[in-house]
C-alpha positions as CSV (number, residue, x, y, z in Angstrom):
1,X,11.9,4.7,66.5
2,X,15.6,4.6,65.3
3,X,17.4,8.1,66.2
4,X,19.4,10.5,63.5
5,X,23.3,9.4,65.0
6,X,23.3,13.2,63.6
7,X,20.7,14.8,66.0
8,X,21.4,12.8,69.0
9,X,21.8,15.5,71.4
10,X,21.6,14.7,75.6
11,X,19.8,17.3,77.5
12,X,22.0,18.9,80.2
13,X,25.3,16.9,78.3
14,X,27.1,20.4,77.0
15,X,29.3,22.4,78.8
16,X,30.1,26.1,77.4
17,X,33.8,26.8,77.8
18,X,33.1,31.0,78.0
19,X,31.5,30.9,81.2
20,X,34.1,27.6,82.7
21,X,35.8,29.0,86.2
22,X,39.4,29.2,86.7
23,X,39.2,25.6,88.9
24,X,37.1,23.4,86.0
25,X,33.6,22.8,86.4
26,X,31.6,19.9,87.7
27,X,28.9,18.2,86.1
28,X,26.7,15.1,86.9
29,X,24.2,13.7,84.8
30,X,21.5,11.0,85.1
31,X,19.9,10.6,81.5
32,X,16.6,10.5,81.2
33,X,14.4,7.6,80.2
34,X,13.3,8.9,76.9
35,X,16.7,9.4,75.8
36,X,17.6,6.5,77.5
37,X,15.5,4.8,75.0
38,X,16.7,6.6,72.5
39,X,20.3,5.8,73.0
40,X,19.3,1.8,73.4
41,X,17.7,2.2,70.0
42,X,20.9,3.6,68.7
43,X,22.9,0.9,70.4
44,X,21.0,-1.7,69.4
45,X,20.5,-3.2,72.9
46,X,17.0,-3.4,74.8
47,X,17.1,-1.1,77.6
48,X,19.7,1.0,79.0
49,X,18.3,1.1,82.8
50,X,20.3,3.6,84.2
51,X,22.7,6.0,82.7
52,X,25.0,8.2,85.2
53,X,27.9,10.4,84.5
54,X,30.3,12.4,87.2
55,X,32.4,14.4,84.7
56,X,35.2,17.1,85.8
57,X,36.0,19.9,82.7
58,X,38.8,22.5,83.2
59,X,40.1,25.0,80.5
60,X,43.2,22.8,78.5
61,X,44.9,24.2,75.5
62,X,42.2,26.6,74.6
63,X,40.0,24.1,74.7
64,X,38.7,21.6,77.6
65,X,39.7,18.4,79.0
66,X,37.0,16.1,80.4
67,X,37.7,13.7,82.8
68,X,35.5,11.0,85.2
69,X,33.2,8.4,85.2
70,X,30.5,6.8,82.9
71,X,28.1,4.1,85.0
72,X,25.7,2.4,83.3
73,X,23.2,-0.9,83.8
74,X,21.8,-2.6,80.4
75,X,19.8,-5.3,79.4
76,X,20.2,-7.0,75.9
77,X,19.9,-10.8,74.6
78,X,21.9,-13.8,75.3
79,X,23.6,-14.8,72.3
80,X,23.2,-18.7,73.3
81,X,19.4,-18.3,74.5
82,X,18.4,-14.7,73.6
83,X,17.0,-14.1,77.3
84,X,17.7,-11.1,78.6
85,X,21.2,-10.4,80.0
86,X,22.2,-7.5,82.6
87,X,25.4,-5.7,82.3
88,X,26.5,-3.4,84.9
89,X,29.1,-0.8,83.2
90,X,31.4,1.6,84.9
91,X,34.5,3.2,82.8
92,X,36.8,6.1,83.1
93,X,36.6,9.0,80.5
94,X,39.5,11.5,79.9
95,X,39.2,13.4,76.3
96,X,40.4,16.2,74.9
97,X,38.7,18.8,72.9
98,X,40.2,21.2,71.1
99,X,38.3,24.6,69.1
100,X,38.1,24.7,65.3
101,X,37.3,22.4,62.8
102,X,39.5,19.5,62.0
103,X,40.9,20.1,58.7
104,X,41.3,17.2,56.4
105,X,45.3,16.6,55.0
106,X,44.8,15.3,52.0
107,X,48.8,14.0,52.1
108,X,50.9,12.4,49.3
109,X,49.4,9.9,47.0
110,X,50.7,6.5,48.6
111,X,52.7,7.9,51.5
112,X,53.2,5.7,54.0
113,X,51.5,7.0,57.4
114,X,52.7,6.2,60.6
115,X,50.6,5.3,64.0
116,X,51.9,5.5,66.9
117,X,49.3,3.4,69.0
118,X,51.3,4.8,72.9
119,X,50.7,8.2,71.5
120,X,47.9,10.0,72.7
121,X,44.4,9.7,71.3
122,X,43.8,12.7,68.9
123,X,41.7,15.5,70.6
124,X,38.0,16.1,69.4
125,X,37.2,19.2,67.8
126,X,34.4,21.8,68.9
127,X,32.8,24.9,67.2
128,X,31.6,27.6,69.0
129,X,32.0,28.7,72.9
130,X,29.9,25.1,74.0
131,X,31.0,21.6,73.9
132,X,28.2,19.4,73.3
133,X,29.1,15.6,75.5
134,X,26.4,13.5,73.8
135,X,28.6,11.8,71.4
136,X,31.5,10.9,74.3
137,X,28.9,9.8,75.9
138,X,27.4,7.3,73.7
139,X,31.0,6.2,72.3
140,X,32.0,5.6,75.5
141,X,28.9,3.1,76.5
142,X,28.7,1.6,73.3
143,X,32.8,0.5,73.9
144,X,32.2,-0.9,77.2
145,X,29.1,-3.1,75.8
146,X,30.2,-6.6,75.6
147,X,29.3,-7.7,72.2
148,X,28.2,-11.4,72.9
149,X,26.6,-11.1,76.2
150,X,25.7,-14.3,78.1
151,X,24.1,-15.7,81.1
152,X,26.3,-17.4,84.1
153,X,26.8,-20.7,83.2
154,X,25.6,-20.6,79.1
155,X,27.5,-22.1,76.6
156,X,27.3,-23.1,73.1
157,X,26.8,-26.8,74.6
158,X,24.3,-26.4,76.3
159,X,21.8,-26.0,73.3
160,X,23.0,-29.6,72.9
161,X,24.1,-29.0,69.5
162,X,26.4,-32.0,68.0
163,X,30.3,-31.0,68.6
164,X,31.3,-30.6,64.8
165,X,34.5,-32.8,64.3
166,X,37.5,-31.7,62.4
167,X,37.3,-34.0,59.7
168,X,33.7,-31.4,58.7
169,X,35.3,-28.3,59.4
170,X,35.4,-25.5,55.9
171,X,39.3,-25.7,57.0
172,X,39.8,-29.6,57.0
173,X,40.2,-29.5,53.0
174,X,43.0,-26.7,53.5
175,X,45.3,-29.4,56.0
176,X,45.7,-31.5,52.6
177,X,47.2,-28.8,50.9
178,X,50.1,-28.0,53.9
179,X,53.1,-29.9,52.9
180,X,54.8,-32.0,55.6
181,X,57.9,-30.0,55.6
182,X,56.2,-26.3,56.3
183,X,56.3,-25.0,60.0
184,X,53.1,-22.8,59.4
């Protein structure tokens, strides 16, 4: 039951910008189990247990800025013994969104471009007088997953696998190549 990344859409996770008061607007959210499930599916993970979000939204720039918290428990496999690990997941959200379509620059041919990675993060664009929060959402769990989940205590050496020695690694050939002069 794999989800369209496309249609994905959280029920209640859309706040209209038309109707937002002066101070902002509140909104909490508990995600329901079936899209629960079908985020997990998305996420390639086994469950997503619980899903909460405590979210503050106040008029920015014509647009809206979205600030508060994303908490989250979910289960996937150990990458050492593939029983099922528990993460608990709690991380701040602060994005932007501005209205309009993004429009591409197509720039020079072989311009350099420049990043300036303290700058901040370019805002998201909305159409329309509603912002739909499904896709923060799931970007924002899916970045606090850790990738190689495992239980307290596992390690590679405990599948009692024998330690590889140096002499057998794919890199051991390359050592015969460095000349004893080079400081890299």
């Amino acid at each position: 039951m794999s989800a369209d990344p496309e249609t994905l859409r959280l029920e209640n996770a859309s706040i209209r910008l038309d109707s937002m008061p002066p101070a902002g607007r509140e909104l909490s959210l508990s995600v329901g189990e079936k899209e629960r499930a079908l985020v997990a599916d998305r996420l390639g993970v086994t469950e997503i247990q619980n899903l909460d979000l405590s979210l503050h939204a106040v008029k920015f720039r014509g647009g809206m800025r979205v600030t508060g918290r994303l908490t989250a428990a979910i289960v996937q496999p150990s990458v050492v013994f593939f029983d099922p690990v528990r993460q608990e997941i709690d991380e701040p959200i602060d994005r932007v969104f501005l209205p309009g379509s993004e429009k591409p620059h197509a720039g020079t041919a072989g311009a350099e471009i420049f990043v300036d990675v303290d700058a901040e993060d370019v805002p998201d664009r909305f159409e329309g007088p509603e912002v739909d929060l499904s896709e923060l959402i799931v970007e924002t769990l899916s970045l606090a997953i850790d990738p190689y989940p495992r239980a307290e205590g596992e390690s590679l050496e405990a599948l009692g696998l024998p330690k590889q020695d140096e002499d057998d690694s794919p890199f051991a050939s390359l050592k015969s190549l460095k000349n004893i002069g080079d400081k890299g």
